[in-house]
N, C-alpha and C positions, 0 to 999 in steps of 0.2 A: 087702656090702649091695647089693642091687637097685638099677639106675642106675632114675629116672622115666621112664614110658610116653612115648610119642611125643605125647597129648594135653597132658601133665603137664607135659612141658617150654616145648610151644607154649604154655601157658598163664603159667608161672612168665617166659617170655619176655618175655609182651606186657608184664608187668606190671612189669618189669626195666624197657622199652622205656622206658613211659610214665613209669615216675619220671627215668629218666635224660633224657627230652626236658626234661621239666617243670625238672628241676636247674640242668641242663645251660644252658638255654636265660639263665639271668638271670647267666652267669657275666659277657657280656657288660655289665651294668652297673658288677660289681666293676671289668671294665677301665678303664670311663670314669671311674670313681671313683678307682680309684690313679692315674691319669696327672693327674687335676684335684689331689690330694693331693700332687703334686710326685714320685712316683715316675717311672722312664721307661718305657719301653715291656717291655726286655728285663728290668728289674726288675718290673715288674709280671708279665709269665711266667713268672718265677723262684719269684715266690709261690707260684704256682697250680702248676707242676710240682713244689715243694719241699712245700709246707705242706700245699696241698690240702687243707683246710678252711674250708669256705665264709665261716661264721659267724667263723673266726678272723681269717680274713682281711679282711672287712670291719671287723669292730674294730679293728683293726690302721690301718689305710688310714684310718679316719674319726677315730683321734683324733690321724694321723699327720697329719691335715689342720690341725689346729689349733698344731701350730707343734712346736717343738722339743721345748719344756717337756713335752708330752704324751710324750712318746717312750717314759718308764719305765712311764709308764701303759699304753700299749700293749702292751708285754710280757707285763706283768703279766696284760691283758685276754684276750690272745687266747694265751696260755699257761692261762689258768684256762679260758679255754672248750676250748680239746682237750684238758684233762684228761679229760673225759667220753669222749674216746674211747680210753683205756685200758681203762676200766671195760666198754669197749664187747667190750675185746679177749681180752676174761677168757671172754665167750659167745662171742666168731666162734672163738677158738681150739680149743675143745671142739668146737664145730660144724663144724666144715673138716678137723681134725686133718692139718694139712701138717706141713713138716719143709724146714730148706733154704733156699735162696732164694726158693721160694713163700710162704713163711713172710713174709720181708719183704715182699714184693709185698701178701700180705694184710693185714699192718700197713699199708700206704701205703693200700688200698681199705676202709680199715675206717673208715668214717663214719655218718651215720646213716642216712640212704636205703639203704645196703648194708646194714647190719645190720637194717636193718627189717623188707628184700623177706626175709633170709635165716630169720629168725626167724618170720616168718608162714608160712613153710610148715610142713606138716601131718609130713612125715618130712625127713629127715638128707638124701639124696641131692637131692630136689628145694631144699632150704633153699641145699644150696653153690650149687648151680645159678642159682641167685638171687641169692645175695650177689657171685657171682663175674660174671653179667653184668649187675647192675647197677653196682656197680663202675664196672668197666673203660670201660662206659659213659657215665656221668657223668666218668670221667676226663678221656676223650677229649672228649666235647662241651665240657666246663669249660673246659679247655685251650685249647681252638679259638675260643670266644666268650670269652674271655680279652685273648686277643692279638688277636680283630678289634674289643671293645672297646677296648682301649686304643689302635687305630690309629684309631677312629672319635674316640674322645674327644680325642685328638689334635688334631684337627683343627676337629673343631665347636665344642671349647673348654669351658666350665663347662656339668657336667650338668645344672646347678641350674635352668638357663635349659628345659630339656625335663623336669625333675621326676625327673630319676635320682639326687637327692639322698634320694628316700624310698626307694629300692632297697634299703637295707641293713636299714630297720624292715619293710621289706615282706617280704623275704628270713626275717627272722627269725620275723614272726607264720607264714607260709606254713609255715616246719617245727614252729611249736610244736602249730597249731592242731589238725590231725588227731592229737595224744597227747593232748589235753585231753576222756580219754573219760569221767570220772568226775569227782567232785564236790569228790573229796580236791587232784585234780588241777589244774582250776578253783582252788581258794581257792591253792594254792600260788603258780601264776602270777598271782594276783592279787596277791598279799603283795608280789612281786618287783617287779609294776609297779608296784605304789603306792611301794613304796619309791624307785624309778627317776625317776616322777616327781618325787616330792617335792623329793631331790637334784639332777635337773638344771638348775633354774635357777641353785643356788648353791654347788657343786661342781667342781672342774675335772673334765675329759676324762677319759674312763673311771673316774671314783669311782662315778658314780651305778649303771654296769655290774656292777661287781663287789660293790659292798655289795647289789646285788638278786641278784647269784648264790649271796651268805653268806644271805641274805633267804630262797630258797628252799631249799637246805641244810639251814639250821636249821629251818625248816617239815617239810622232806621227815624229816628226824630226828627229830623232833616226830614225826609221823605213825606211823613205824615204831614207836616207842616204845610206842605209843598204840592200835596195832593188830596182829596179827599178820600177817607178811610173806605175800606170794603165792609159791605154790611155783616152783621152778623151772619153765621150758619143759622137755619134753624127748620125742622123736620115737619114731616107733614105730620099733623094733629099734635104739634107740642103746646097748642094752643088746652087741649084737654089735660097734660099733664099737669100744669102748670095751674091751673084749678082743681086738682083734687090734690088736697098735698100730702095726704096716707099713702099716694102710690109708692109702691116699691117697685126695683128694679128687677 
């Protein structure tokens, strides 16, 4: 398959660029968030180079803040939120087709900013191109404002005091907002926050999370049921990948 023209690339680039600053850039409050949650510095690092999920990880850290008791919740929470990027890895591995230790490496960069940039392009070559440096991208900046949040929060003490306690609902609305392009979409994340609401004043830590994640589930299931599915993505000439299977990406 045709690699992308020279415009094609600089283009799928910028757009790589811009999600992984934008990502990238709020890792620094998960820092300041784990180190206020009692993790330390090189455990908070260990997160972000092991888990590498934004959203997992701040649930994780926020109802680790609440004491012991939350612990199993936590698991629970940020194990049910990267489920979704299994499902994620069902699409990056038809679209990539690696083999190998690339193979893991795109497991560890399959989230949802990568998989987003990779799917919105229009063919197969420009899509790796895109998942692969956005990716790596966000890796590295995550990473980096990682570890200078938690040397920052370190020292300035409770984020609460400069508002980096909303970081993690802010984090979350920032990636729901731009999928909520339809209607069906809308009532769903509705369902989940009303139910989120409702439970958090008289719930412990992480129930209100998870029964809004079976909340929209069962909604999203509902829907499917109710509607006929959208067909797959699929690129022009993926019909050639898909027969020779030495291609790499």
């Amino acid at each position: 398959m045709s690699a992308p023209t020279g415009a094609q690339r600089r283009q799928v680039l910028r757009q790589a660029a811009s999600v992984a600053v934008a990502t990238g850039a709020y890792g620094i409050s998960f820092g300041a968030l784990s180190v206020a949650a009692g993790l330390s510095v090189w455990q908070t690092c260990a997160l972000s180079l092991l888990l590498f999920s934004g959203a997992s990880q701040f649930a994780l850290v926020g109802i680790l803040a609440g004491g012991p008791a939350g612990g199993a919740a936590a698991v629970a929470t940020s194990t049910l939120l990267g489920v979704r990027n299994l499902l994620y890895g069902l699409q990056v591995s038809r679209m990539l087709g690696v083999r190998g230790p690339r193979r893991l490496l795109a497991a560890q960069l399959t989230i949802d900013e990568s998989t987003a940039v990779g799917i919105a392009q229009p063919e197969a070559a420009a899509a790796r191109v895109g998942f692969w440096a956005t990716g790596l991208g966000i890796y590295a900046l995550w990473n980096l404002m990682t570890f200078a949040g938690a040397i920052v929060g370190d020292a300035i003490g409770d984020p609460k005091a400069y508002g980096l306690d909303a970081a993690a609902a802010a984090a979350f609305t920032a990636l729901l907002w731009p999928r909520l392009k339809s209607l069906d979409a809308f009532a769903i994340a509705a369902v989940a926050a009303v139910a989120a609401v409702l439970l958090a004043p008289h719930a412990p830590a992480g129930v209100p999370v998870l029964v809004a994640a079976a909340a929209a589930l069962l909604a999203g299931l509902w829907r499917r049921a109710h509607h006929d599915p959208a067909p797959p993505h699929q690129w022009a000439g993926e019909g050639d990948l898909a027969t020779e299977p030495g291609t790499r990406s």
